[in-house]
C-alpha positions in Angstrom: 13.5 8.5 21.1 12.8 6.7 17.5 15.7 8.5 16.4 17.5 6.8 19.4 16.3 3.8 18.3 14.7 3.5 21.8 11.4 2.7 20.1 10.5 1.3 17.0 6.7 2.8 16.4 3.5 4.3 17.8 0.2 3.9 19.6 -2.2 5.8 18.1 -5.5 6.5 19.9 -8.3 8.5 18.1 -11.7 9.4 20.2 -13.1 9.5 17.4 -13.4 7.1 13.7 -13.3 7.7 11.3 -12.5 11.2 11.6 -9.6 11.1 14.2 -7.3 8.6 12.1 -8.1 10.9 8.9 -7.0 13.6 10.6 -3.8 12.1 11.8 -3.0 10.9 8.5 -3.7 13.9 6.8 -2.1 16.6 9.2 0.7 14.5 11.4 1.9 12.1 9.6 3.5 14.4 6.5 5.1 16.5 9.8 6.3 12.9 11.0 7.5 12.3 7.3 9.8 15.6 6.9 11.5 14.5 9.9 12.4 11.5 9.3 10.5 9.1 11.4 7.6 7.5 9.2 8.5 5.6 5.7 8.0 7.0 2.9 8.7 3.6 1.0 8.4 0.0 2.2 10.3 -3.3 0.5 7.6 -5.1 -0.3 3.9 -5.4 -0.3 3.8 -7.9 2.6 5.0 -7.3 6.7 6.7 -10.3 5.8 9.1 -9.0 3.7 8.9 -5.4 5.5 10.7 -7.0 8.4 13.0 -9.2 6.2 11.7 -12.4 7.2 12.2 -15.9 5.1 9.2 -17.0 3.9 8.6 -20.7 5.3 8.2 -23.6 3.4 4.4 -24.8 2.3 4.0 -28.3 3.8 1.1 -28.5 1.2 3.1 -28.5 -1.3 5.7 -31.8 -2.6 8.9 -30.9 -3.0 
């Protein structure tokens, strides 16, 4: 389905933490890595910029 683009991420759901999302990021997510379907890279440090959004402008500041 991501592959589909029919969804664009997951739900994760550990019973227990810290252990459980250690152990998804240490053993699924290289699996989900090889096959394509978890970044390796982003484009910037900020969601912001992840999803290519304008920055708006700072009404604190004059223009």
């Amino acid at each position: 389905m991501v592959r589909d683009r029919a969804c664009d991420g997951f739900i994760l759901q550990v019973s227990h933490v810290p252990e459980g999302v250690t152990e998804f990021v240490d053993l699924v997510v290289p699996i989900l890595r090889e096959r394509g379907l978890v970044r390796d890279e982003y484009a910037g440090p900020t969601l912001r910029e992840n999803l290519g959004l304008a920055f708006p402008p700072n009404r604190h500041t004059q223009p």
